[in-house]
N, C-alpha and C positions, 0 to 999 in steps of 0.2 A: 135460400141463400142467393144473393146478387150476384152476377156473375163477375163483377168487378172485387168483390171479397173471395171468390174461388180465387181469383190470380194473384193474391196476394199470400195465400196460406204460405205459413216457412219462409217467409221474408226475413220478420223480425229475427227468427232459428239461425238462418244462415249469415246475416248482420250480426248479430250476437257474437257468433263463432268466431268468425274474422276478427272482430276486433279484440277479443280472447287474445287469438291464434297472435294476434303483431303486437298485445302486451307481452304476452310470455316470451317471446323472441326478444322485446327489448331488453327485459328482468334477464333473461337468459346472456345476453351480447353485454352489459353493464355489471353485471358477474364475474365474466372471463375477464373485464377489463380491471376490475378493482384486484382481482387476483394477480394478472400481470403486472400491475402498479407496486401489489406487494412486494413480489421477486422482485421487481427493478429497486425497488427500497433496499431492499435486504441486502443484493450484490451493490449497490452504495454504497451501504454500512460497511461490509466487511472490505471494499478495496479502500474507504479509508482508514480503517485499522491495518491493514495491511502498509498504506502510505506511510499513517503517521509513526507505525513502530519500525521501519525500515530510514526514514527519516532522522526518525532520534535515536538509532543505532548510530548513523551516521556522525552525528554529533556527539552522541558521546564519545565513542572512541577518538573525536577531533579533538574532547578536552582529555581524554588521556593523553596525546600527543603534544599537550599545552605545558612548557616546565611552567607556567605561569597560574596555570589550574592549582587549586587547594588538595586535587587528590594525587594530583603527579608525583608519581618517582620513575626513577632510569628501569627500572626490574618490571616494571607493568608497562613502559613505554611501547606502544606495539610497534611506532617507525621504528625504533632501537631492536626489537628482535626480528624486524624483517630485514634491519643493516648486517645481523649477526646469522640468524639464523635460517633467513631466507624467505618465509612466508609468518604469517600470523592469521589464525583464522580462528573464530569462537563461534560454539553454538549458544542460545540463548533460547534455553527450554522454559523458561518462569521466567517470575518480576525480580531476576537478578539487579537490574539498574534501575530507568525513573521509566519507565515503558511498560505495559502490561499486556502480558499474554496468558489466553486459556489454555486449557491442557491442551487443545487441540493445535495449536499455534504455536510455528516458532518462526526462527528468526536468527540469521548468519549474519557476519560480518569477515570480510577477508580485506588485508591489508600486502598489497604489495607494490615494489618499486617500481615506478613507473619512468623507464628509461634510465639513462646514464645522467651520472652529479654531473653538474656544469659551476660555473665561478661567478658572482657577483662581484662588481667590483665598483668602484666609484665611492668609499667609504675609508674612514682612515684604517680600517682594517679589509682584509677578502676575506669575502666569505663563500663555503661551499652551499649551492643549490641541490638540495634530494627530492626529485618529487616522488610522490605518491601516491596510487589511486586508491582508493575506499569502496568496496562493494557491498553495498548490504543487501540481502534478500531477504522479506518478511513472507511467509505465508500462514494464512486464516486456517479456520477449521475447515469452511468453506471452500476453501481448494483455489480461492484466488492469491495471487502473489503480487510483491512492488518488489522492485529491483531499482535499486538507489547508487548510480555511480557518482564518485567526486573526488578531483584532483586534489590534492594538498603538495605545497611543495612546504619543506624543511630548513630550516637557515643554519649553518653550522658553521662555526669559523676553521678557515681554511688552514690545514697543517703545512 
């Protein structure tokens, strides 16, 4: 054997290996990341189901406050039982309204007066100003939440 083939035995063995050894660490490093891509997807998803059911909790209870809504009456008005009775809050455990939630998901809404009436005035009649804030809180099964605040003020003619 040449002595220039003795120096070379286990060359090709340990080149081999190596480049083995920085595949598998790539397959390994582009694994962890397709997985972390997953979870980032997932908590996506669920904060915007969490958004948009907190969202259109919001609005719908803005068309229950509408006398000009098709499902309006004074007896479901929730500005009216927060003027009478002081707070209105509902939970929303299912697809009571146009919103959908799993069993694992629900979903608040609280209505209360936000400050003192004041007077509009500059019209051939006054009118009294009520405002109101809107809270809605959705949470996922996933344990993420939206929390949706929004003023609504009230037009009422003034007594």
């Amino acid at each position: 054997m040449s002595p220039l083939r003795q120096s070379q035995q286990g060359t090709v063995l340990v080149m081999s290996l190596l480049i083995l050894f920085v595949m598998t660490m790539m397959v390994v490093t582009s694994t962890e990341t397709v997985t972390i891509d997953e979870k980032m997807s997932y908590n996506y998803q669920l904060a915007t189901i969490a958004f948009r059911t907190a969202e259109s909790l919001n609005e719908d209870t803005i068309n229950l406050t509408t006398p000009t809504h098709p499902g309006y009456s004074v007896a479901t008005d929730p500005a009216v039982q927060v003027m009478v009775g002081g707070s209105y809050s509902v939970n929303h455990d299912s697809d009571s309204r146009n919103f959908i939630l799993s069993e694992d998901d629900s979903a608040t809404i609280t209505v209360t007066q936000n400050g003192a009436s004041g007077f509009a005035e500059g019209f051939s009649l006054n009118f009294m100003v009520i405002p109101f804030q809107l809270q809605a809180l959705a949470t996922t099964g996933g344990g993420v939440t939206s929390t949706h605040v929004q003023a609504i003020d009230r037009l009422a003619p003034a007594m």
